[in-house]
C-alpha positions in Angstrom: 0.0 0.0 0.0 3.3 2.4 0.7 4.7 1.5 -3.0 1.4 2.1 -4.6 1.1 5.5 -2.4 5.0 6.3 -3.8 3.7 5.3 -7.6 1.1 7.4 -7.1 2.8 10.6 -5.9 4.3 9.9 -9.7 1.0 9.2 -11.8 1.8 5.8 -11.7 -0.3 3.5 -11.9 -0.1 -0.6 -11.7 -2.8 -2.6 -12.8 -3.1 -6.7 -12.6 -5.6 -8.9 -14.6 -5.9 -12.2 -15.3 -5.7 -13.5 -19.1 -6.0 -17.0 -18.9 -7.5 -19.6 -16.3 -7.4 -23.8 -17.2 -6.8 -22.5 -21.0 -9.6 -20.5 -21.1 -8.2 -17.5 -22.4 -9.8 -13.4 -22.4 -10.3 -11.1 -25.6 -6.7 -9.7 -26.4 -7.9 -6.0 -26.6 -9.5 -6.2 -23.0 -7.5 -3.8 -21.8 -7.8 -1.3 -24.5 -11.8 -2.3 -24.8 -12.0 -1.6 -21.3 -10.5 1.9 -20.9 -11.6 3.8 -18.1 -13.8 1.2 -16.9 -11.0 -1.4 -16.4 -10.7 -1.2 -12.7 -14.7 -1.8 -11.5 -14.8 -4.1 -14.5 -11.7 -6.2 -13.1 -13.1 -6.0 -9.5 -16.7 -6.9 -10.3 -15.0 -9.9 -12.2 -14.7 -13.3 -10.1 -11.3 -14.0 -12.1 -10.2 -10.6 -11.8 -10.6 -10.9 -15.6 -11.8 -8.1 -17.9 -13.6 -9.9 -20.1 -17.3 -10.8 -18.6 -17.4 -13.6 -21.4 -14.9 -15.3 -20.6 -15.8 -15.7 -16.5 -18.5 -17.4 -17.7 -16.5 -20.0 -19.4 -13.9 -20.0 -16.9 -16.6 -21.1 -14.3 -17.5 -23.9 -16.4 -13.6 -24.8 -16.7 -13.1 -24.6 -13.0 -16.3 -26.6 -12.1 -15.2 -29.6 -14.7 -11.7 -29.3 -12.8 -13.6 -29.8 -9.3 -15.4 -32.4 -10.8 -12.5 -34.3 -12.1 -10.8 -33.4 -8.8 -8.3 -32.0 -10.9 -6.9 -28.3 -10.9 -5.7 -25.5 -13.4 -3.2 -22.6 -13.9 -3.1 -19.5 -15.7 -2.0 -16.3 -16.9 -2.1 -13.0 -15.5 -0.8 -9.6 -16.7 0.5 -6.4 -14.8 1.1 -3.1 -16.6 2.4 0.2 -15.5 1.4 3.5 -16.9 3.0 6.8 -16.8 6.4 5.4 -15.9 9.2 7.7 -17.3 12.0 7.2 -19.2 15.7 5.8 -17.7 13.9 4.2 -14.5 16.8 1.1 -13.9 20.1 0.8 -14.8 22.0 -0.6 -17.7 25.5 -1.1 -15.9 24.7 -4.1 -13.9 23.0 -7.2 -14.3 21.4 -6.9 -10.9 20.8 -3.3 -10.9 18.8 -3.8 -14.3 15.0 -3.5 -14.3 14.1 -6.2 -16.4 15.7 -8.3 -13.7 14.4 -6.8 -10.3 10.7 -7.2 -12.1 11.4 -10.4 -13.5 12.8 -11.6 -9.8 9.9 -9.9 -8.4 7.4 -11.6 -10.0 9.2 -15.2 -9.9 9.3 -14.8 -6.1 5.3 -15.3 -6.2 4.5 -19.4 -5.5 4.1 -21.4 -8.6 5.0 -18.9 -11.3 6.6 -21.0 -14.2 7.6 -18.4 -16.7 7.5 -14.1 -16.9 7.1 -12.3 -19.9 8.2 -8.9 -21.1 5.9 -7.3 -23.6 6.0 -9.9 -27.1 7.7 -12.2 -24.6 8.4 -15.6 -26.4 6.6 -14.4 -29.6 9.9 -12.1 -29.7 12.2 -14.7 -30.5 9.6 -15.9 -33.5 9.8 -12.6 -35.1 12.7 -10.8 -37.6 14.2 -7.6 -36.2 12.1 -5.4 -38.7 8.8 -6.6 -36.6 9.8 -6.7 -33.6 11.7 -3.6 -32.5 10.0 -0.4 -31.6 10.4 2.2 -34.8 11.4 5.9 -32.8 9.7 8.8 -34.0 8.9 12.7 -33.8 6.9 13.5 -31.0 3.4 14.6 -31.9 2.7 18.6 -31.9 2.0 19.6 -28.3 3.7 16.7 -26.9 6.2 17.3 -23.8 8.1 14.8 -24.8 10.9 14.6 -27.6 10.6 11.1 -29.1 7.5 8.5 -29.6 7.0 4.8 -29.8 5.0 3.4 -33.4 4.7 0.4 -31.1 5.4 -1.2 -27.6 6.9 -4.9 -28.5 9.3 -4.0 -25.5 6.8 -3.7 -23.2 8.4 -0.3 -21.8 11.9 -1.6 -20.8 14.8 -2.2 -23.3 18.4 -2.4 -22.0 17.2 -2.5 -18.3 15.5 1.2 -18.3 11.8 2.1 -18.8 11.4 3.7 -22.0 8.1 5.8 -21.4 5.8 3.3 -22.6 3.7 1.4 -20.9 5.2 -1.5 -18.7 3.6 -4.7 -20.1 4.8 -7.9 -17.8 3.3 -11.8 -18.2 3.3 -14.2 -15.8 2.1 -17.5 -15.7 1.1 -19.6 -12.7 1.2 -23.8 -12.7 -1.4 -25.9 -11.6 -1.8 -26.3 -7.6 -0.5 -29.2 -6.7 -2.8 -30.9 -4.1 -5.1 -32.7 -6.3 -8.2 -34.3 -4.6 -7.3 -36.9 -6.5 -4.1 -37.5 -5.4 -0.8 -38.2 -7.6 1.2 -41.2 -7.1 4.0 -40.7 -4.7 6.4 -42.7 -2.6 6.4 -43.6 1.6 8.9 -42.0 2.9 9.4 -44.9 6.0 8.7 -48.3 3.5 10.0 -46.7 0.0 6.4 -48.2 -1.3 4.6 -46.6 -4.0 1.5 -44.8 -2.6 -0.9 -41.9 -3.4 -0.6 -38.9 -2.1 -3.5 -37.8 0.5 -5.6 -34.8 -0.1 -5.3 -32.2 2.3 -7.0 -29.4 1.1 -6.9 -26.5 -2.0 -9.2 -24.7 -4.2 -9.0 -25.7 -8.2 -7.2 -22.3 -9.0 -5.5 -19.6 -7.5 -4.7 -17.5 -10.6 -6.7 -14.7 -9.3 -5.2 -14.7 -6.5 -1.4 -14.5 -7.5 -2.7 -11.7 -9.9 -2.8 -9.2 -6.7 -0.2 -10.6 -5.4 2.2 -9.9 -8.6 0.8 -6.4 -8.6 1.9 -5.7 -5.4 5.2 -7.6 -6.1 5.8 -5.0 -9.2 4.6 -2.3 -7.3 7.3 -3.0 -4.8 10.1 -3.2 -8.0 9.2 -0.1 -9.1 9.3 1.8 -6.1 13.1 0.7 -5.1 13.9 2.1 -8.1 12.7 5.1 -7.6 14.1 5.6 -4.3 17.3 4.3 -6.0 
């Protein structure tokens, strides 16, 4: 709640939503579609989702999980807006942003893999469609330089660039399975199944406010750096 306050004090703002629950996946422009509605939307939502269509089918998903005592993982993005340019460092490895955010949000339980804007659809793409073109500021503009695009996600080098700070992160399956998954005694060395102590089908909603808060944190040691 201090970071956020920091952020804030900036015109910063981090927001968290959840993309992706069991392979049930949102509307890619949810974000953009939801505008300035995005935060009662996100909150209203059950997934912290902003796409009311999908809920419906993640309900299904989860309730076909519970019912094959199964469970499911997800995806969830955070994005920062109104961060300026040069927030990081370049001269370290540890000092850089892209790896205090990615740390940050691999410290959260059971995230398997972080993304920064294209992510792994970077390394599909030639140079030509994949780096950010830099041109003249529009008329009016306080700033010197613009973006054509964001494939960066807002860092390049280990510094923010001024665009928006697009992060991925994706969360495994829980692991408790009311079903139980083959194991081994740790007294006889016999094969057994694992008892069921207790868990919900997903907690992909969950770790989505938790890696806000994690980013939140990130962004605010740099800026006190």
């Amino acid at each position: 709640a201090l970071a956020r306050q920091v952020l804030e004090a900036f015109g910063i703002e981090v927001f968290a939503h959840v993309l992706e629950v069991g392979g049930v996946g949102c509307a890619p422009d949810g974000f953009e579609r939801a505008g300035d509605e995005r935060r009662t939307l996100r909150d209203n939502s059950p997934f912290m989702s902003l796409d009311p269509d999908a809920d419906r089918a993640m309900i299904q998903a989860v309730d076909q999980a519970r019912e094959d005592k199964d469970s499911l993982g997800g995806l969830f993005e955070v994005r920062a807006l109104g961060l300026p340019a040069g927030l990081g460092s370049y001269s370290s490895g540890l000092e850089r942003l892209t790896s205090r955010l990615g740390a940050a949000l691999f410290s959260v339980p059971a995230i398997k893999c972080v993304e920064v804007g294209l992510g792994l659809e970077a390394a599909r793409r030639r140079g030509s469609a994949m780096h950010d073109p830099i041109l003249p500021a529009p008329e009016g503009s306080e700033l010197r330089y613009a973006r054509g695009s964001n494939n960066a996600g807002g860092l390049e080098g280990g510094l923010t660039n001024g665009e928006p700070l697009v992060l991925r992160a994706a969360m495994k399956p829980i692991p408790s399975l009311r079903q139980g998954l083959p194991s081994v005694d740790f007294e006889s060395g016999e094969a057994v199944r694992a008892t069921y102590q207790r868990s919900d089908v997903t907690s992909v909603p969950a770790a989505s406010v938790v890696g806000e808060a994690v980013v939140a944190l990130a962004l605010t040691e740099a800026f006190l750096d």
